[in-house]
PAMI-45624 format. One record per residue (C-alpha): residue in three letters; x, z, y. Coordinates in steps of 0.25 Angstrom, whole numbers, padded with zeros to 4 digits, always signed. Example, Ala and Ser with C-alpha at 12.3 -4.5 7.8 and 13.67 -1.06 7.14 Angstrom:
REM PAMI-45624
ALA+0049+0031-0018SER+0055+0029-0004
REM end
This chain:
REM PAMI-45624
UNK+0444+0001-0023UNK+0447+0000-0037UNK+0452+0015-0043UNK+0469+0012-0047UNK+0471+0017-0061UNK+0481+0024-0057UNK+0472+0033-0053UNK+0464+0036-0063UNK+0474+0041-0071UNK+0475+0052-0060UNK+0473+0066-0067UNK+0477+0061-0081UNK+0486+0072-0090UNK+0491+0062-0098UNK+0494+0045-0102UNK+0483+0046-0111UNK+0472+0051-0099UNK+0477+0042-0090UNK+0476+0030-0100UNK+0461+0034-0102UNK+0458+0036-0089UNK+0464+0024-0085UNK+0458+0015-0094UNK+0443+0023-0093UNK+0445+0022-0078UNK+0443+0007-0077UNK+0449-0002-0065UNK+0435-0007-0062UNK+0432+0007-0055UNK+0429+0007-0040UNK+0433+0022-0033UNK+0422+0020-0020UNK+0418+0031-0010UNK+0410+0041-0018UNK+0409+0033-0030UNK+0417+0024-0042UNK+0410+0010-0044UNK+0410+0006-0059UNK+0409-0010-0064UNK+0394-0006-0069UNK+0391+0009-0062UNK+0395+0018-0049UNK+0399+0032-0052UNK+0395+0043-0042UNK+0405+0054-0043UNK+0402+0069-0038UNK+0408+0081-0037UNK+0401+0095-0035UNK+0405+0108-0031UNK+0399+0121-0025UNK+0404+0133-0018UNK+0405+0148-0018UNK+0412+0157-0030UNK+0409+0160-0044UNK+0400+0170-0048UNK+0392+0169-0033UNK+0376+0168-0032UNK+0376+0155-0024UNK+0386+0146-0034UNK+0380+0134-0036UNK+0386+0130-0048UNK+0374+0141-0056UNK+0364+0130-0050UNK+0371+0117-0056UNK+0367+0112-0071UNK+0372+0100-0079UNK+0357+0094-0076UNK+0362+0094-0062UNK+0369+0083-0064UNK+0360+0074-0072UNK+0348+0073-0061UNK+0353+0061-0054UNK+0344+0050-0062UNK+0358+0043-0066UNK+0369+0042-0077UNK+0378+0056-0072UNK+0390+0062-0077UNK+0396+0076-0072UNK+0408+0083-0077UNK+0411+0099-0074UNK+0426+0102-0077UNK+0428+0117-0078UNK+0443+0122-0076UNK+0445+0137-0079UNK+0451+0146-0067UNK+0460+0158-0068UNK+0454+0170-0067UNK+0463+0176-0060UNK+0460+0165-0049UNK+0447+0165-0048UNK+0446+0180-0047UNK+0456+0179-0036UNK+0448+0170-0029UNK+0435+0178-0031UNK+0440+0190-0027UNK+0445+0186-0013UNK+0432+0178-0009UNK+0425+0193-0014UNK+0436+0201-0005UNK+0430+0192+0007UNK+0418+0193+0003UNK+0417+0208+0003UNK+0426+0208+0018UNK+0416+0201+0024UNK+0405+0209+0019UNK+0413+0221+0023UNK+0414+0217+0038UNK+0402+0213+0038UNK+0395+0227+0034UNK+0409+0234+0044UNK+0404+0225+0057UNK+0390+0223+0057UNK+0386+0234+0045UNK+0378+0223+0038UNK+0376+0225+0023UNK+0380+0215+0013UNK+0367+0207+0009UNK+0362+0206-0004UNK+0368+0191-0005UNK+0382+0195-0002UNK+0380+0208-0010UNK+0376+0198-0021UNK+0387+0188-0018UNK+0399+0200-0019UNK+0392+0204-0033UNK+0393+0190-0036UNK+0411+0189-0034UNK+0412+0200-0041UNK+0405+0196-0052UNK+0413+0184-0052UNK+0426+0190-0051UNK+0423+0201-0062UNK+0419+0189-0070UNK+0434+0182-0068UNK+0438+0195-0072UNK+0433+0196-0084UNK+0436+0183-0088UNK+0426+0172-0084UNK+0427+0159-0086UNK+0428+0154-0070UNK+0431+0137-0069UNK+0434+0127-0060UNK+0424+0116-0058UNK+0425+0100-0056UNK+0411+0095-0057UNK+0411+0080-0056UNK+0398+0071-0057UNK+0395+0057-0056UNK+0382+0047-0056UNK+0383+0035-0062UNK+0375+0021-0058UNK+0374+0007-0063UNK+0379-0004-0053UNK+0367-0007-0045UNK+0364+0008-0044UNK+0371+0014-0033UNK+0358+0019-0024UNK+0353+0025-0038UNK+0367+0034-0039UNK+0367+0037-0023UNK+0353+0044-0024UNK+0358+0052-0039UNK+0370+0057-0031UNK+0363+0062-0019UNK+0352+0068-0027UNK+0362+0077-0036UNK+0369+0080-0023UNK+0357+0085-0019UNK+0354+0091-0032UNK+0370+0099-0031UNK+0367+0103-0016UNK+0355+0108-0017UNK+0362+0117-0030UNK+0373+0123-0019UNK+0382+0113-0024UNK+0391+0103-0017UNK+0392+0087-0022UNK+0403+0079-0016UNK+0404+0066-0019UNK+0419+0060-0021UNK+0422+0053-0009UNK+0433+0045-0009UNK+0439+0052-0023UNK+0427+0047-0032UNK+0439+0042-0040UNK+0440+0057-0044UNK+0428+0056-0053UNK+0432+0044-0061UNK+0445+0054-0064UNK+0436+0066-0067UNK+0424+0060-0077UNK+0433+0050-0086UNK+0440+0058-0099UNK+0453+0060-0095UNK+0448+0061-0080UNK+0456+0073-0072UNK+0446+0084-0073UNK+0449+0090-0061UNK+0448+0080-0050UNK+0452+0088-0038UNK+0438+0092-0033UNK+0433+0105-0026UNK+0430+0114-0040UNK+0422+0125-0038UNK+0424+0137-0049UNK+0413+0141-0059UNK+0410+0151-0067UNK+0406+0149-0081UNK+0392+0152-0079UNK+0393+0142-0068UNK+0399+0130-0076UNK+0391+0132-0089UNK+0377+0125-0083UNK+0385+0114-0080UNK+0389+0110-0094UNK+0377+0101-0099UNK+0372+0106-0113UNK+0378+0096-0124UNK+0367+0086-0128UNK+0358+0086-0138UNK+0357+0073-0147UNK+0344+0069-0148UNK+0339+0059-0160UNK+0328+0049-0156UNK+0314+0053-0160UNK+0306+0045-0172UNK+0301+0032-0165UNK+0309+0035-0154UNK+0313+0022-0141UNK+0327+0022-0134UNK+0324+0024-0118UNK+0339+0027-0113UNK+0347+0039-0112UNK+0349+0051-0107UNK+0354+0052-0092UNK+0359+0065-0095UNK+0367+0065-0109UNK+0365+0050-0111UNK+0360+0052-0125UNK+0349+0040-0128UNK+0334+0045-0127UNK+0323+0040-0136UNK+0310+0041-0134UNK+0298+0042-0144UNK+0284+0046-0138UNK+0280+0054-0150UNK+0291+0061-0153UNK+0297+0063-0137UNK+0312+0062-0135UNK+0319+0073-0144UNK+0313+0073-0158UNK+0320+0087-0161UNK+0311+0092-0150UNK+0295+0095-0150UNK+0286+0082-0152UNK+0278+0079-0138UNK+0263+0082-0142UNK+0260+0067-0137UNK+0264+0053-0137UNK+0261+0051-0123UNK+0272+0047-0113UNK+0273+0044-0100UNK+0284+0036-0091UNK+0284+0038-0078UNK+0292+0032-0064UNK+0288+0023-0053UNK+0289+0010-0053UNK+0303+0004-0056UNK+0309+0018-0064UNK+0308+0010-0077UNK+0298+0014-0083UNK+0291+0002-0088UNK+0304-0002-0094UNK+0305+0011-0102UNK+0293+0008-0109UNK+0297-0007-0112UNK+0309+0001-0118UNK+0299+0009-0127UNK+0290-0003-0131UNK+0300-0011-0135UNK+0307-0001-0144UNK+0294+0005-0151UNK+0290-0012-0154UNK+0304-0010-0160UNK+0301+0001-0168UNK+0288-0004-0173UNK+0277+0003-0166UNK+0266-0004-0160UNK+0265-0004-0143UNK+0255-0005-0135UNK+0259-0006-0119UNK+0249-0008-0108UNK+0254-0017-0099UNK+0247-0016-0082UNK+0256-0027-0079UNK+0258-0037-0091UNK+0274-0034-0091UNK+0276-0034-0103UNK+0268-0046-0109UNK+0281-0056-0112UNK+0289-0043-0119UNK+0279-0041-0126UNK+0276-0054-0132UNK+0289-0056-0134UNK+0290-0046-0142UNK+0279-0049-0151UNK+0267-0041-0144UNK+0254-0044-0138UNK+0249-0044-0125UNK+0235-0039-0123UNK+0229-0045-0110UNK+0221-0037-0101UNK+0209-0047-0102UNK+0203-0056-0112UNK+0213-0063-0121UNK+0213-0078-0118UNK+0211-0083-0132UNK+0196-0085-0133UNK+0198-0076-0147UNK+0204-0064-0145UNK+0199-0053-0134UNK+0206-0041-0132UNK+0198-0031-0142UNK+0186-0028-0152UNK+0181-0015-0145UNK+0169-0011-0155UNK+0175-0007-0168UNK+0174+0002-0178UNK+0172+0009-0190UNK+0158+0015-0189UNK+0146+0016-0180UNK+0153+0028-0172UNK+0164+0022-0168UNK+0159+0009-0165UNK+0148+0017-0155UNK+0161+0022-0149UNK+0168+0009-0145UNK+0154+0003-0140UNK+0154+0015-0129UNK+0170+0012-0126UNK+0167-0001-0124UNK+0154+0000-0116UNK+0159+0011-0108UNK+0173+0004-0107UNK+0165-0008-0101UNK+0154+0000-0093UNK+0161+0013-0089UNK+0159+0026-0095UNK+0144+0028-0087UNK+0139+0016-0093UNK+0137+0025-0106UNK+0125+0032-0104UNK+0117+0038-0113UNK+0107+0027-0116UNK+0118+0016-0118UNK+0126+0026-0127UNK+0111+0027-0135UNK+0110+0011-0135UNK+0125+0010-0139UNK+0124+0019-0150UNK+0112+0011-0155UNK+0118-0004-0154UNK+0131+0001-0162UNK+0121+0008-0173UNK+0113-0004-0176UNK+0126-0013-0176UNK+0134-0005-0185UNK+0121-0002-0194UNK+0119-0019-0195UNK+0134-0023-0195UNK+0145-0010-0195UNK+0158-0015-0190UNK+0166-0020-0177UNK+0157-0025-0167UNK+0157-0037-0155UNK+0151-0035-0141UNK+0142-0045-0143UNK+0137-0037-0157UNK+0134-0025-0148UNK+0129-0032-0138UNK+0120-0039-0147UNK+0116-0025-0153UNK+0114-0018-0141UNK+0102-0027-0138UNK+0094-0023-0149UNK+0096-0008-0143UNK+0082-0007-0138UNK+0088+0000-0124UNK+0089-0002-0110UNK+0103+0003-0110UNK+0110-0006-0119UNK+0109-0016-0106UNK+0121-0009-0100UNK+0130-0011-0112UNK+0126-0025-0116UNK+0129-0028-0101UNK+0142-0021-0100UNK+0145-0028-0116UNK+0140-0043-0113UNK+0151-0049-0106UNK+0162-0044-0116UNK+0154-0050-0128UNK+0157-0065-0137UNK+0154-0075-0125UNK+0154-0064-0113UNK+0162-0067-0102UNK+0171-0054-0106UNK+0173-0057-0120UNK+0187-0059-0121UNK+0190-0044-0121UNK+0182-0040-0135UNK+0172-0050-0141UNK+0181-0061-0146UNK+0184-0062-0161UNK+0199-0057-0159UNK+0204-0044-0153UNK+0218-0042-0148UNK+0218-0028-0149UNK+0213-0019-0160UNK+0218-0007-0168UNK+0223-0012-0179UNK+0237-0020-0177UNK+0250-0023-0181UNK+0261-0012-0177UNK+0274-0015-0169UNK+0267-0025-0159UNK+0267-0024-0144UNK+0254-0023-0139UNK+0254-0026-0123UNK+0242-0023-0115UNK+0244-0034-0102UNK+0235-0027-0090UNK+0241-0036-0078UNK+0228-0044-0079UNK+0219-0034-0079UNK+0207-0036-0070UNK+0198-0025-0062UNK+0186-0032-0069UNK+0193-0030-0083UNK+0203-0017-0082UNK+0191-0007-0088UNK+0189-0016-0099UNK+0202-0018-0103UNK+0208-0003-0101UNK+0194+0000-0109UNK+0201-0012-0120UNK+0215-0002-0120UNK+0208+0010-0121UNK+0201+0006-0133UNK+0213-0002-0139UNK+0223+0010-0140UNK+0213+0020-0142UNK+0207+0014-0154UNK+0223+0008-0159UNK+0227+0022-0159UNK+0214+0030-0163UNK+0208+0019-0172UNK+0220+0010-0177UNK+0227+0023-0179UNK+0240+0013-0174UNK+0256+0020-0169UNK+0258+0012-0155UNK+0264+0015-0143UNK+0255+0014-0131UNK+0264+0010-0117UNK+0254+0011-0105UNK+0263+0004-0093UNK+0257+0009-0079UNK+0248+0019-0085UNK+0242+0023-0073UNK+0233+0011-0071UNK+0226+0014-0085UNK+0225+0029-0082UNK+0216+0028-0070UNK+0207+0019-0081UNK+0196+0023-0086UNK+0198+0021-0099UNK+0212+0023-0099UNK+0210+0037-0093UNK+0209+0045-0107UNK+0216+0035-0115UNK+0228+0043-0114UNK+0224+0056-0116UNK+0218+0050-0130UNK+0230+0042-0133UNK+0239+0055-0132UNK+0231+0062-0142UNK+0231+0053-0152UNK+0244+0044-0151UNK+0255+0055-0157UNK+0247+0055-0170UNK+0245+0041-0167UNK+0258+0039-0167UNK+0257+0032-0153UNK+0265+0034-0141UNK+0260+0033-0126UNK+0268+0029-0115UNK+0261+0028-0103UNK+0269+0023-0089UNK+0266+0027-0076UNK+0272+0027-0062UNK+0260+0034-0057UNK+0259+0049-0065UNK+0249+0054-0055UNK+0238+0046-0063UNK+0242+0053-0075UNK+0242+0066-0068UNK+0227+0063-0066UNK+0225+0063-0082UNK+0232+0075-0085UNK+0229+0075-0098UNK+0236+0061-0101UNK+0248+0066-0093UNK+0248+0080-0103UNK+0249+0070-0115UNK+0261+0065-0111UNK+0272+0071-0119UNK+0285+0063-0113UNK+0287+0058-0098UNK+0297+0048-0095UNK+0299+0049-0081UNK+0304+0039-0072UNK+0307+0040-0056UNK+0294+0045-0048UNK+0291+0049-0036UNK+0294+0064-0033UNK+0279+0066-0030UNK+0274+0059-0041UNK+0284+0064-0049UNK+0281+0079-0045UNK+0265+0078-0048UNK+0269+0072-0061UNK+0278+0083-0066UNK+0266+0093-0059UNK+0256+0086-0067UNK+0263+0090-0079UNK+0264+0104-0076UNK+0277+0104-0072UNK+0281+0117-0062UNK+0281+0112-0049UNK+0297+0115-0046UNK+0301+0107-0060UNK+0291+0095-0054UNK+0299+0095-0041UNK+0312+0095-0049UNK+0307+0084-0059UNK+0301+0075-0048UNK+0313+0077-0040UNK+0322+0070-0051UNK+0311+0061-0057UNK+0310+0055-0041UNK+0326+0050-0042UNK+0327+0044-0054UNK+0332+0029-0055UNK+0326+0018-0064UNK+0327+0019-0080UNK+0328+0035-0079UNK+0318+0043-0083UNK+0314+0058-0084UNK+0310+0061-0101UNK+0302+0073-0102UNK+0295+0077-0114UNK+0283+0084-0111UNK+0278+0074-0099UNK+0287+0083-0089UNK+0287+0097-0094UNK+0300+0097-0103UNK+0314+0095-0095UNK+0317+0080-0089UNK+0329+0072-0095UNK+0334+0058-0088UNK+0332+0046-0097UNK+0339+0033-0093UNK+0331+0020-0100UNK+0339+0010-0104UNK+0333-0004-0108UNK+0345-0012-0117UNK+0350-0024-0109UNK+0345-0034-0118UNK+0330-0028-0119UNK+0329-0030-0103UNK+0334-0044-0104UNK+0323-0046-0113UNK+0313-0039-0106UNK+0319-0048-0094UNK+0314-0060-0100UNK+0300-0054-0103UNK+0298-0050-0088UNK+0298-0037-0093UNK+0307-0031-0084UNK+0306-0029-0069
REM end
């Protein structure tokens, strides 16, 4: 049924209230069973009330917060209207429930000669103290506690499962929810200014002490850190939140100690769209991105915008390959970048001590004749004047990667893709989808090389986004990488975003997962999510809490922490603008 206007004027004091609430009540407005249906939303309108008397142990109300209401993973708003009672009535009414309390306790003792018990004993303390409070002038209130959820057309399974876990939440506090059967008209009078106050509910009384948690604490305005990305606002207070890897979420508060962060969720909580968020601005801003890409998704964006995608294979121009792995600036170094490579290609065993001897020798008789950046084929050709019988291993694990092998594609070609010197404020897109089992050691060895060297060599500020992180940590050479990188990349100047929906793997690595100095996390599994927050040394009761709440939220809602899991969780909603996701739509970046 549509809701008459002449009902929403119902409660106004004065012409003035009832033309605002007529005019902010609009006609569109659908009153159904349990809830009022809005052109673009439903709202989910609940009132809550308890039972027993002021000043009792067993009040619920001493167990009920502001953050009570802010747990259901959706858009909530709840009002607490406090009307002051007359002393004289309240002390009226105290005393006679005490007067019958003390009878029964009196005819209990006179028939069966049963003591009172310590309960009763505390509950009799416990009027009495309330009613000597009345007396001496405490402020006593009657209570209308409204709340209602908000959803997005399209979202009505989502709102369901909000409500029936903060009706839960308020049972399980001793409190009562009642959803507004048949008079959810009530709420639209209550919430909009103007609104009649006291809509005609069951009102319990509180004490002062009893109301003042359920005041949320004003918020604080928070600037946007120094390089700083716009990823939605706050579900709570609705204040924007920005996002800067070195600098966390609150430049007034403490600097994390790394620029490593992590976002978590299982597949479809929005989590790769967050960090297409991210990229996006940060390109914006100037800075340099590197993503690495499992599934070649972001290829057409990133062309589009100007970047370059890296193949995970030999380039098809005849040219280029993907990198010139033996460089640098003295005989040292370059011995270091022969082992990377031959253990990259032969595993970490294949570095005996003989090898080492013949390796150290073929680099000291190339840099003494010719000093300088060298080809396979030069060391190739140098190892076979190495009078040993281990320099057969590495000339056979090099051969088919030199000028005219059948693998020369990925270094021995005149022109590199990839090197540590180049231009800032491109996009840089790593394209795994065609990696093959025969190549995947080569080409995570390729990565590994590549941001170690751009960040400790090239010295260059980037933002590193590793997409499905867990496929590259249970690599070998990948394994370290991130340890290393969270080292270096705040005095780098370089920010690490790794995204996982599987953050047992990283468990397995503790030290990666330590480094991580912000968490972004989306909807898990409660058992996943509870060895996660247990991996971080979170107690066990505050994991079970936290996982609890991680397991319900919707897509596009995430959990910021700053400290990986260890400082206090706030809801963030990420929103993309409209006219970005029609673009990324065309890109096929979008699922």
């Amino acid at each position: 049924m549509i809701f008459p206007k002449k009902k929403k004027t119902e409660g106004a004091t004065n012409p003035h209230q009832a033309e605002y609430i007529s005019a902010v009540a609009a006609e569109a407005v659908e009153v159904t069973e349990d809830r009022l249906v809005f052109p673009n939303g439903i709202l989910l309108p609940m009132s809550v009330r308890g039972s027993g008397s002021p000043g009792m142990p067993n009040r619920p109300w001493s167990h009920v917060s502001a953050a009570t209401f802010h747990q259901a993973a959706l858009p909530t708003i709840y009002s607490l209207v406090l009307q002051r009672v007359l002393p004289d009535a309240m002390k009226k009414s105290l005393r006679a429930r005490r007067t019958l309390f003390e009878g029964v306790l009196l005819a209990l003792s006179a028939k069966t000669g049963r003591r009172p018990s310590m309960a009763e004993r505390t509950m009799d303390r416990a009027l009495d103290s309330a009613e000597s409070d009345l007396t001496l002038g405490k402020p006593a209130f009657r209570a209308t506690l409204l709340t209602g959820l908000f959803a997005e057309s399209g979202r009505e399974q989502d709102a369901d499962a909000a409500r029936r876990v903060l009706e839960t939440d308020l049972r399980a506090k001793g409190l009562v929810p009642q959803r507004l059967f048949y008079i959810a008209e009530r709420a639209l009078h209550h919430f909009q200014p103007g609104g009649k106050l006291l809509p005609g509910l069951d009102e319990p009384v509180l004490l002062i002490e009893e109301a003042t948690p359920l005041m949320p604490a004003p918020a604080r305005r928070v600037n946007p850190p120094e390089g700083a990305v716009w990823i939605g606002s706050h579900a709570q207070e609705g204040r924007d939140i920005y996002f800067s890897p070195v600098e966390g979420f609150d430049p007034a508060a403490p600097k994390p100690p790394h620029a490593v962060s992590l976002l978590l969720g299982e597949m479809g909580s929005g989590k790769t769209t967050l960090m297409r968020l991210m990229m996006t601005q940060r390109l914006l801003q100037g800075r340099t991105v590197v993503s690495i890409d499992p599934e070649g998704e972001n290829n057409h964006l990133c062309q589009a915008l100007g970047g370059k995608v890296v193949p995970a294979g030999a380039p098809e121009d005849p040219e280029i390959c993907l990198m010139h792995p033996l460089q640098g600036n003295d005989p040292s170094e370059m011995l270091l970048a022969v082992r990377f490579l031959v253990a990259s290609l032969g595993g970490e065993g294949s570095l005996t001590p003989g090898i080492h001897a013949a390796l150290h020798e073929a680099v000291k008789r190339r840099w003494e004749r010719r000093p300088g950046r060298m080809s396979i084929a030069d060391l190739v050709d140098t190892l076979s004047t190495v009078n040993a019988p281990e320099t057969a291993i590495p000339i056979a694990l090099l051969r088919p990667y030199m000028r005219g092998g059948l693998l020369d594609g990925f270094f021995d070609r005149p022109n590199a893709l990839l090197s540590t010197d180049f231009p800032q404020g491109e996009w840089w897109n790593f394209d795994l989808s065609t990696l093959r089992k025969e190549n995947k050691g080569i080409v995570h060895a390729v990565l590994a090389w590549f941001l170690y060297h751009a960040i400790t060599v090239g010295r260059n500020p980037m933002d590193i986004y590793i997409d499905e992180g867990w496929r590259l940590l249970r690599s070998g050479p990948f394994s370290n990488l991130l340890d290393e990188l969270g080292r270096r990349a705040r005095k780098r100047g370089v920010g690490v975003t790794l995204t996982t929906h599987l953050p047992s793997d990283l468990a397995q690595n503790p030290t990666s997962l330590s480094l991580a100095s912000t968490a972004l996390i989306g909807r898990l599994g409660p058992d996943e999510a509870f060895k996660f927050f247990r991996s971080l040394g979170v107690a066990e009761s505050e994991a079970k809490r936290n996982a609890e709440r991680v397991a319900t939220l919707p897509p596009r809602v995430f959990l910021a922490s700053s400290s990986g899991g260890r400082s206090s969780l706030f809801p963030v909603l990420v929103t993309i603008p409209p006219i970005w996701l029609e673009f990324w739509e065309k890109m096929g970046a979008t699922n």
